[in-house]
C-alpha positions as CSV (number, residue, x, y, z in Angstrom):
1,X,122.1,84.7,96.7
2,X,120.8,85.7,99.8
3,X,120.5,88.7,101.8
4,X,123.7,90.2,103.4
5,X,123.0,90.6,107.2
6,X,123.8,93.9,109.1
7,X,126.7,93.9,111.7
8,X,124.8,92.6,114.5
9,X,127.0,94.7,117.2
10,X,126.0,97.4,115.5
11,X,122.0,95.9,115.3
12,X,122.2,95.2,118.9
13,X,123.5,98.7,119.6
14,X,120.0,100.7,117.5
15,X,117.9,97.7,119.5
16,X,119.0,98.7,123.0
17,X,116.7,102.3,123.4
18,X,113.9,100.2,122.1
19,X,114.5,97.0,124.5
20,X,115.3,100.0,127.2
21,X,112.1,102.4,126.8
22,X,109.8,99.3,126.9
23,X,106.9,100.0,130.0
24,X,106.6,96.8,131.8
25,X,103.7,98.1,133.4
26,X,101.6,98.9,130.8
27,X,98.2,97.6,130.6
28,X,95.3,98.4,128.3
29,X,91.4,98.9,129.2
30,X,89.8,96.0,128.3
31,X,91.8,93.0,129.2
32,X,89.6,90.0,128.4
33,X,89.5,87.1,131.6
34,X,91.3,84.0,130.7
35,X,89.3,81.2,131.0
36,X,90.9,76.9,131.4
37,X,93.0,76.4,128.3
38,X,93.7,80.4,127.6
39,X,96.5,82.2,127.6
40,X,96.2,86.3,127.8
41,X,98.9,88.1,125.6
42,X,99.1,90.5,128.8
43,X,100.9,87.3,130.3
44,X,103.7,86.9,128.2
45,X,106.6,88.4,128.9
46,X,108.6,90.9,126.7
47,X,112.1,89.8,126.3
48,X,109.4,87.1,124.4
49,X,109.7,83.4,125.6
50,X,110.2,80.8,122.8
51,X,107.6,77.8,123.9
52,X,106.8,74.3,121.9
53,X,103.3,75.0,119.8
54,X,100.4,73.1,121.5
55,X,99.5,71.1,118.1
56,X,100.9,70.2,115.4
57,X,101.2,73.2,112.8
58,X,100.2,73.0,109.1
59,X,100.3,76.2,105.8
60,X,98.5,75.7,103.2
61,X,97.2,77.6,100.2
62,X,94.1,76.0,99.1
63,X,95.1,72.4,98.7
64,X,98.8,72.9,98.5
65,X,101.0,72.3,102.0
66,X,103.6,74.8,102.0
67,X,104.6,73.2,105.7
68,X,103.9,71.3,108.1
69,X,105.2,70.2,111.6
70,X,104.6,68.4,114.6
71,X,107.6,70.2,116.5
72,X,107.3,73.9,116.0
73,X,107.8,76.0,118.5
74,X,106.2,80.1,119.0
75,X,107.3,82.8,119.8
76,X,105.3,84.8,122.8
77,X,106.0,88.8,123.5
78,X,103.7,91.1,125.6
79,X,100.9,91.6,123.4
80,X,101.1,90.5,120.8
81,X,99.6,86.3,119.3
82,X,102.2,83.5,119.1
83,X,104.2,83.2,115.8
84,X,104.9,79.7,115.5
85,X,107.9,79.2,113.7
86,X,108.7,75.8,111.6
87,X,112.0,73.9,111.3
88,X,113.5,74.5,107.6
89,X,113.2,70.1,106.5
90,X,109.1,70.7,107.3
91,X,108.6,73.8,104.7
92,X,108.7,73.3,101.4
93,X,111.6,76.2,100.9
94,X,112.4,75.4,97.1
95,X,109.1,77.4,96.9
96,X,110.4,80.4,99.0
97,X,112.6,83.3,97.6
98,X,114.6,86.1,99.2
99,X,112.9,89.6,98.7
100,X,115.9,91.5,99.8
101,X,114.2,92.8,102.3
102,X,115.2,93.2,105.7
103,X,114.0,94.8,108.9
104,X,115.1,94.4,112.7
105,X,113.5,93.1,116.0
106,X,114.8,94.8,119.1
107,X,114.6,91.0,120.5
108,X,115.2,88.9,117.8
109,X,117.6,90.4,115.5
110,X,117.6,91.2,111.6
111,X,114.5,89.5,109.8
112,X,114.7,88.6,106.1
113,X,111.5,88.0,104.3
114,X,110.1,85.4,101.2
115,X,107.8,85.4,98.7
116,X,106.1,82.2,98.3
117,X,106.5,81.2,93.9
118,X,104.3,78.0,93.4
119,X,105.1,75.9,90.5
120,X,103.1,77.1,87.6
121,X,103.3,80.7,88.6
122,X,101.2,82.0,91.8
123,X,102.9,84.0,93.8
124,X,102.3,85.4,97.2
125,X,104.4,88.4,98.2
126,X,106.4,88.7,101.5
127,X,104.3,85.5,102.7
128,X,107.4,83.9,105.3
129,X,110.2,85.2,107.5
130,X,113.2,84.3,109.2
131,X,115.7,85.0,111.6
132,X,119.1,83.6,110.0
133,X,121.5,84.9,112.5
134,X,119.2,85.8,115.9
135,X,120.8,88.3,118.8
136,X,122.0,85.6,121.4
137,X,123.1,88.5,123.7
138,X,119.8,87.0,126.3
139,X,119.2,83.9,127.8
140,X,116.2,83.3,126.2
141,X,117.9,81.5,123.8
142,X,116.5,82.9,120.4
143,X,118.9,80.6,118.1
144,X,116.5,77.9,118.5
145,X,114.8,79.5,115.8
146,X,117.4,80.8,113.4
147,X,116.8,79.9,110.2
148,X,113.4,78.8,111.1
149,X,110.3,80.0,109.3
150,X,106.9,82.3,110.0
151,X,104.1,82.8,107.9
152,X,101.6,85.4,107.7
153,X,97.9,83.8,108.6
154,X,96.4,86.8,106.3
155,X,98.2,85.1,103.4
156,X,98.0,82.0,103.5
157,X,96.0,79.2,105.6
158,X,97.6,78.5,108.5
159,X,96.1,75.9,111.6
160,X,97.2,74.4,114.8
161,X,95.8,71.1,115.2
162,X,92.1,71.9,113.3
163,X,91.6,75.2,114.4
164,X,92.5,78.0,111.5
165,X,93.9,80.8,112.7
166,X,93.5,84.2,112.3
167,X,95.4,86.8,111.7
168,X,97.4,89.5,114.2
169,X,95.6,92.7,113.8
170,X,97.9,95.0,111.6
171,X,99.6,94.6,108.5
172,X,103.0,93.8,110.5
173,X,102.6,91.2,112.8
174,X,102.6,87.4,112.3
175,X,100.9,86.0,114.8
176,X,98.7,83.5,114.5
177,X,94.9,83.7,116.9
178,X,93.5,81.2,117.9
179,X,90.6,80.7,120.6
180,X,93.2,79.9,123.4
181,X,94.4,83.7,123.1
182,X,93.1,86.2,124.5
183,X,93.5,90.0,124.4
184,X,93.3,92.2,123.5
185,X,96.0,92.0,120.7
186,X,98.4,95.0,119.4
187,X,98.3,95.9,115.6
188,X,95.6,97.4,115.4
189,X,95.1,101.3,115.2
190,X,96.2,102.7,118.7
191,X,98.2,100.1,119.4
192,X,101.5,101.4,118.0
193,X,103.2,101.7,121.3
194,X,102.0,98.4,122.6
């Protein structure tokens, strides 16, 4: 059974001081130059933009896909890497079971979390996410992605095109870095009000 969602009136409502008190502004020491082919997290915008991933996307643990896709699209917020998010028919989701848990984006809405359970019985905790019901109060569209899945690069093997990516500083965030990002990158200690 899966997770009962919040009223999201009421979730939009407890979103608005945190969408409201964001400093647009805001820059921190250190900004590394982007180069041809780079993007700078300091360049996205924050309402995030959703964006097609430059590469086809693959999860893996050890030999075993877990998804892979050709059409994924990311997610890109002040700050913080992409989170590439896959379609639901390109992740093996028989695999993939509701924790119950829940949390809220001020951008995206409530977030429901899985643990990965591999046949024969290995199990990676909190591993995937998903927005099921997105916000769709802004124009940046964020339903494109409901029901669509993230997965943490810290868990499991994650790559666009070749490259493995590395995991968003923090124990939090999902992005995935690559060597097109550049920073630097919230999650990290001092970052909290990035």
């Amino acid at each position: 059974m899966p997770t009962p969602l919040p009223d999201k009136a009421a979730l939009l409502a407890r979103a608005k001081p945190y969408r409201d008190n964001w400093d647009r502004s805001f820059r921190p020491p250190g900004v590394e130059p982007v180069g041809e082919g780079e993007e700078s997290v300091w360049d996205y915008p924050r309402p995030p933009i959703i964006a097609p991933v430059p590469g086809p996307v693959r999860v893996m643990l050890g030999d075993t896909v877990i998804a892979e896709s050709d059409c994924a699209l990311e997610v890109k917020e002040t700050a913080g890497a992409p989170v590439p998010y896959i379609r639901p028919e390109d992740v093996r989701t028989e695999w993939l079971e509701d924790t119950g848990r829940l949390t809220v984006c001020e951008w995206k809405g409530a977030t429901l979390y899985y643990d990965l359970a591999l046949p024969g019985g290995e199990r990676i905790a909190e591993a995937a996410w998903n927005y099921p019901d997105p916000f769709d109060d802004l124009e940046e569209g964020y339903a494109e992605i409901a029901g669509w899945f993230g997965f943490y690069a810290g868990k499991l093997d994650c790559f666009i095109g070749e490259e493995r990516a590395r995991p968003q500083p923090g124990n939090f965030y999902g992005g995935w870095v690559t060597d097109r990002i550049k920073g630097p990158i919230k999650g990290g200690p001092g970052t909290g009000g990035w």
